[in-house]
MIKOLNU-377365 format. One line per field, with one value per residue: x, y, z of N, C-alpha, C, O in turn. Coordinates in Angstrom, 3 decimals. Example, Ala and Ser with C-alpha at 12.3 -4.5 7.8 and 13.67 -1.06 7.14 Angstrom:
n.px	13.190,12.850
n.py	-5.690,-2.250
n.pz	7.800,7.080
ca.px	12.300,13.670
ca.py	-4.500,-1.060
ca.pz	7.800,7.140
c.px	13.200,12.900
c.py	-3.300,0.030
c.pz	7.800,7.870
o.px	14.236,13.409
o.py	-3.319,1.138
o.pz	8.465,8.039
# end
This chain:
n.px	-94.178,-92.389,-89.703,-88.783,-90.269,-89.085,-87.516,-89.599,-91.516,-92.520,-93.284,-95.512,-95.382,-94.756,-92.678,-91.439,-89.992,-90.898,-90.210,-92.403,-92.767,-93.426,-94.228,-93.215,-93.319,-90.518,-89.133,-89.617,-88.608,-85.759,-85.533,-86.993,-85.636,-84.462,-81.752,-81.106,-81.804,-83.929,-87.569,-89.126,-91.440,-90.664,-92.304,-93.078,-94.346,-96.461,-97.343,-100.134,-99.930,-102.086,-101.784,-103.135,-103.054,-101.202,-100.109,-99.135,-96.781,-96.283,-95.497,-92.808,-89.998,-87.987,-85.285,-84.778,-84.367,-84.254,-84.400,-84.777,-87.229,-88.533,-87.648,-89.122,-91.883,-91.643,-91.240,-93.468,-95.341,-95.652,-94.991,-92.195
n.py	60.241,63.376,63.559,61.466,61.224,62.538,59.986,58.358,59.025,58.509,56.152,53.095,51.208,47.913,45.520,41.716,38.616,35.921,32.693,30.011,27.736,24.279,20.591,17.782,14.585,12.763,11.886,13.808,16.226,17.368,19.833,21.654,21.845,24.962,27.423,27.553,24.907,23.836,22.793,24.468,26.790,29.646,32.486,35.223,38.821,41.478,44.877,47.701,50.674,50.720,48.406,45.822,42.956,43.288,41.426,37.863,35.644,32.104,28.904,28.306,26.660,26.022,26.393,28.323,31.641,34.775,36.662,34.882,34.384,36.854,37.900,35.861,36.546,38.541,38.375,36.986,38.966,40.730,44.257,46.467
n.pz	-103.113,-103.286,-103.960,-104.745,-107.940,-109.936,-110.853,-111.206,-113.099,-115.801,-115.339,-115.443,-113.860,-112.308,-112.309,-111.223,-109.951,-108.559,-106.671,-106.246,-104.119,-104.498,-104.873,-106.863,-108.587,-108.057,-110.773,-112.332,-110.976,-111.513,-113.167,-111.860,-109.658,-107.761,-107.257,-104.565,-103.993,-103.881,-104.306,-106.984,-108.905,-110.914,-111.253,-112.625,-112.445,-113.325,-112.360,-111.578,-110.345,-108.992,-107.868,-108.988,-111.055,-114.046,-115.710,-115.912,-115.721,-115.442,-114.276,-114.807,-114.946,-111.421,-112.146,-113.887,-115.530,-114.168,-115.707,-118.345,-118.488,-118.143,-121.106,-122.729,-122.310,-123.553,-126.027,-126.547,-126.363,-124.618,-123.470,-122.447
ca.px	-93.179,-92.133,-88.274,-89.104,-90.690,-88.198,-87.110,-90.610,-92.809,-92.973,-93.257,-96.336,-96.110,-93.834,-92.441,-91.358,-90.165,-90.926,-90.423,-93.330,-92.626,-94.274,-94.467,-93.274,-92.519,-88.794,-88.682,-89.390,-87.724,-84.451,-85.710,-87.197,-84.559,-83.820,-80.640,-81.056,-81.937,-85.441,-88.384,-90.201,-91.726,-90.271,-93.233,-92.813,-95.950,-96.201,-98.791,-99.841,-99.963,-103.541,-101.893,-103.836,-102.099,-101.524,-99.268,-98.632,-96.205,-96.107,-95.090,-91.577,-88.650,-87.338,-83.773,-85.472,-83.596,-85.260,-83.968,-85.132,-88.917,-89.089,-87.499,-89.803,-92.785,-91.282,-91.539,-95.360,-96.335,-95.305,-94.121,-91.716
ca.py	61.099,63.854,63.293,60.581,61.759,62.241,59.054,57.242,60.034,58.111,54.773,52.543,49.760,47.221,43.981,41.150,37.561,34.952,31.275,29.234,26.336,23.326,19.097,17.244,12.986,12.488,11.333,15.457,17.174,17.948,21.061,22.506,22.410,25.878,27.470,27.074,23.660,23.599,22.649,25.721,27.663,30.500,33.062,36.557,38.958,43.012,44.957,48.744,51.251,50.282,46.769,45.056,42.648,43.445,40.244,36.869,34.539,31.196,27.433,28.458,25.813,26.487,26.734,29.385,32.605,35.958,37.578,34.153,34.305,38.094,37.770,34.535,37.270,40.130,37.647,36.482,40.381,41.719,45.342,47.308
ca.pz	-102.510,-104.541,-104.195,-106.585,-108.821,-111.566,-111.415,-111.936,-114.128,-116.915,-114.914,-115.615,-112.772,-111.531,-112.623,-109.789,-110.086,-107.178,-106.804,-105.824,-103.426,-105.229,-105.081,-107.909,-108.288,-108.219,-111.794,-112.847,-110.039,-111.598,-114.079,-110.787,-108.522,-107.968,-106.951,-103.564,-103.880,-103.400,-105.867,-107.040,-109.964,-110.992,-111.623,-113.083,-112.095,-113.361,-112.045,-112.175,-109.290,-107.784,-107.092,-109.989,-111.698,-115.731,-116.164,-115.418,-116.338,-114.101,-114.624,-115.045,-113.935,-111.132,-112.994,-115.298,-114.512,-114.247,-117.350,-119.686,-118.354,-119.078,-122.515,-122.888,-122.099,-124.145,-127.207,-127.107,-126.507,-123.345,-123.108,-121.210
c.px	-92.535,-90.472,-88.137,-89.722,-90.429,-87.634,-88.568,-91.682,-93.187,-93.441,-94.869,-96.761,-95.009,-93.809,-91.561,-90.961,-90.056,-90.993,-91.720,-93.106,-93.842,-93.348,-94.069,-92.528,-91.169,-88.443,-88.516,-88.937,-86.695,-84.481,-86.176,-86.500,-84.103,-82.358,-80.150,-81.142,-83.227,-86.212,-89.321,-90.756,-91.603,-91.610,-93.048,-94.435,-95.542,-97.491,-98.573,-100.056,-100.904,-103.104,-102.750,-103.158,-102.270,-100.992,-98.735,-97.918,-95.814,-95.922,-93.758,-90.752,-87.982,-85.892,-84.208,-84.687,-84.371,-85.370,-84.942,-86.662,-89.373,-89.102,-88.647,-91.165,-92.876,-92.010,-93.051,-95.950,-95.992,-94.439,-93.564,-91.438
c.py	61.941,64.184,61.654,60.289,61.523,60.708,58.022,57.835,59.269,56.369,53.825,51.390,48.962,45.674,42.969,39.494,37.026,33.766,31.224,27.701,25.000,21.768,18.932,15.529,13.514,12.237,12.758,16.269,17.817,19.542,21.792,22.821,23.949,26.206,27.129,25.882,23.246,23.483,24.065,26.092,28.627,31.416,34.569,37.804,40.667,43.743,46.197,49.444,51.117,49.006,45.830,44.914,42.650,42.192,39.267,35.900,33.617,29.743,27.436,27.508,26.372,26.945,27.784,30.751,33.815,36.417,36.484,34.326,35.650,37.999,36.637,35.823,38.406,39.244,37.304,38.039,41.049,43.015,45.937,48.089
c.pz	-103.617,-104.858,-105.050,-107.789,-110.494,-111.473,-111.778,-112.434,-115.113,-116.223,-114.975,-114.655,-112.656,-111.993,-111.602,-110.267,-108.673,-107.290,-105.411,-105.489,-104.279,-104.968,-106.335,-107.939,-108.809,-109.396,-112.586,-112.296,-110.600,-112.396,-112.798,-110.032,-108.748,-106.888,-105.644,-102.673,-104.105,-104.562,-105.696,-109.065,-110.308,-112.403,-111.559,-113.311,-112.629,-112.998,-111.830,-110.583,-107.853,-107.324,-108.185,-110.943,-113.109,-116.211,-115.316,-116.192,-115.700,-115.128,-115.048,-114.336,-112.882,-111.756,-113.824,-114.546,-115.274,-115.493,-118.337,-119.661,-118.667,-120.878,-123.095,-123.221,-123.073,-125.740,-127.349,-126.310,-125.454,-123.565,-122.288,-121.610
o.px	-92.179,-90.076,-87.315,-89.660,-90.905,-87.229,-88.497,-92.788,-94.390,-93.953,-95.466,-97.841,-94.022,-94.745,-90.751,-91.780,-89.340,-91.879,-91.928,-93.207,-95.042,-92.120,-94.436,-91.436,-90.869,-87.215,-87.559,-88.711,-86.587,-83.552,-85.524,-86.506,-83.457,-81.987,-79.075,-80.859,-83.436,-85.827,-89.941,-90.339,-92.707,-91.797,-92.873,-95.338,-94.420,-98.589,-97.393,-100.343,-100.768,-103.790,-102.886,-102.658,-103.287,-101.488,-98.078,-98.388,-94.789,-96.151,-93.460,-90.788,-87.266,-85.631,-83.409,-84.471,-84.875,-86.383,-85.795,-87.298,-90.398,-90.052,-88.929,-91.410,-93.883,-93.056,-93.644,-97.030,-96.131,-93.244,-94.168,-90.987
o.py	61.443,64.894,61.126,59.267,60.971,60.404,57.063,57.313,59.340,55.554,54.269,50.808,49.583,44.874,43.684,39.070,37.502,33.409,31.838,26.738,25.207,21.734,19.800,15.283,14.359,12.282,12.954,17.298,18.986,20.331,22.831,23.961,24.236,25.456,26.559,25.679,22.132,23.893,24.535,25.581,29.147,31.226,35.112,37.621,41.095,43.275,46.542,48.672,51.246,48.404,44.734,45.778,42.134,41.831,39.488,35.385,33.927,29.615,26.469,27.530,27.317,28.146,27.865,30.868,33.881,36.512,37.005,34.403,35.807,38.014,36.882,36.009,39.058,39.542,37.439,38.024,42.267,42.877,46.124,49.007
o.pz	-104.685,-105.782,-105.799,-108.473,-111.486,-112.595,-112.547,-112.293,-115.366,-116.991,-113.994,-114.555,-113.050,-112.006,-111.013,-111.082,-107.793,-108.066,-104.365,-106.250,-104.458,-104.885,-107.127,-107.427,-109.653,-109.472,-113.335,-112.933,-110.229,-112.226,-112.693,-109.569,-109.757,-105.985,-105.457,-101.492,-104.586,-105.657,-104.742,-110.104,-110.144,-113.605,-110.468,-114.128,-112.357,-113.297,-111.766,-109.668,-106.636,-106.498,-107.641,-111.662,-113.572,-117.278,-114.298,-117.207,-115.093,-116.331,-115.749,-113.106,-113.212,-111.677,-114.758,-113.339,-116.395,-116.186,-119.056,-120.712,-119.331,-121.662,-124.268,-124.413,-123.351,-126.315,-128.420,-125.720,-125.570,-123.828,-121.232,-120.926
# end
């Protein structure tokens, strides 16, 4: 659409975090609990215009918060 244009000309693709519902015994549960309560994996995905994903970053605690799993990503090579 070309009323957006200027805001994503230089734009390369799209970055996204999603928890992933997941099982774990009761004795490791507590690092997963996420905020809502629930056990998950907090998985951070970037991917380029065609829909094909350039980056994954998964096995994250639920408790892991968006910002630490990028920065986590930025550090072993990831660019934005």
């Amino acid at each position: 659409d070309p009323r957006f244009f200027p805001y994503f000309e230089n734009c390369i693709g799209a970055i996204d975090g999603t928890h992933v519902p997941m099982t774990v015994t009761p004795d490791k549960a507590a690092p997963f609990r996420n905020r809502k309560g629930t056990l998950s994996q907090n998985v951070m995905v970037a991917c380029d215009f065609d829909l094909n994903f350039t980056f994954i970053s998964c096995g994250w605690e639920g408790l892991a918060t968006d910002a630490r799993v990028l920065q986590s990503a930025m550090n072993h090579g990831f660019k934005v």
